[in-house]
Each structure stands twice: as structure tokens, then as C-alpha cells.
C-alpha distance (Angstrom), angle and dihedral (degrees) to the residues before:
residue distance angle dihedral
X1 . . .
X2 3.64 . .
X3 4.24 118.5 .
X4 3.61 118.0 -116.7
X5 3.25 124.2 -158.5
X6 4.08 134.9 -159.6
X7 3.88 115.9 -169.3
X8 3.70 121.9 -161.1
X9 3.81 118.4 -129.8
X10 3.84 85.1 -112.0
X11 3.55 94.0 64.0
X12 3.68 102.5 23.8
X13 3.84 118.8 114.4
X14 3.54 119.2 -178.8
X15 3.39 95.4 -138.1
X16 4.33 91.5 49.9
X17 3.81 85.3 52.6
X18 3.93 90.5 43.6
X19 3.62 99.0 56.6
X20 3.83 100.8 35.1
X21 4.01 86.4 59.5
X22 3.76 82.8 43.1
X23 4.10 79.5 57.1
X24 3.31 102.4 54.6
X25 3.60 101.0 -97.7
X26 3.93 134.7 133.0
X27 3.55 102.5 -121.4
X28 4.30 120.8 159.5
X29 3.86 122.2 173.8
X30 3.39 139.7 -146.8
X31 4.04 91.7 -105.8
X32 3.89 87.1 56.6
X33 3.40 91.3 51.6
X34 3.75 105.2 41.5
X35 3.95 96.0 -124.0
X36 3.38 92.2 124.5
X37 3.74 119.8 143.2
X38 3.75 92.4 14.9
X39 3.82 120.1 128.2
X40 4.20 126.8 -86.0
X41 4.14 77.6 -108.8
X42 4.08 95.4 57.6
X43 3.53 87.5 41.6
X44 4.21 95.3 55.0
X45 3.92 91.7 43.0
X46 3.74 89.0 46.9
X47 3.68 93.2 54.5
X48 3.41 97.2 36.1
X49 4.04 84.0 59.5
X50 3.06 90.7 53.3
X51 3.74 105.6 46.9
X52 3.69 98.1 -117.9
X53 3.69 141.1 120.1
X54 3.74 121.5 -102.6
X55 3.71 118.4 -141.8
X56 3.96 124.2 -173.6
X57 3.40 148.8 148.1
X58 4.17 122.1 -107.4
């Protein structure tokens, strides 16, 4: 099973996102999924949803 990642606009670096596709690995963001400007709370439910990890910054 492959690891899929979520990154919060918070944490999210182009670049980061960039060159873990570049990698191999499933990675989505809050941009491409028009959450942005929801709650840390949206965010986790979304994710969790969807089966993915959520990564942000505190």
C-alpha cells in the first residue's frame, strides 16, 4: 500500500510537494483540493475521509 500524503497550506511548499511527486509519492494539497482557509479540524476529517495523512505546521 502506497502512502498518501495531504499537506496543509501552512506547511505546504511548492517545492516539498514538487519533489515528493517527483519521488514517487501520492501527495495532494489543500490548493488542489480547494480546502483552503478551512480549520485544522476540516482539514483532519477531510483527510481522514480520504485515507490520507495530514501534515501541518503548529
Amino acid at each position: 500500500m502506497q502512502t498518501r500524503l495531504y499537506i496543509d497550506e501552512d506547511a505546504m511548499a511548492r517545492a516539498l510537494a514538487k519533489g515528493l511527486r517527483a519521488r514517487g509519492i501520492d501527495v495532494t494539497t489543500v490548493l488542489d483540493e480547494r480546502m483552503s482557509e478551512q480549520n485544522d479540524r476540516a482539514q483532519l476529517e477531510y483527510a481522514g475521509n480520504k485515507g490520507v495523512y495530514f501534515i501541518h505546521s503548529t
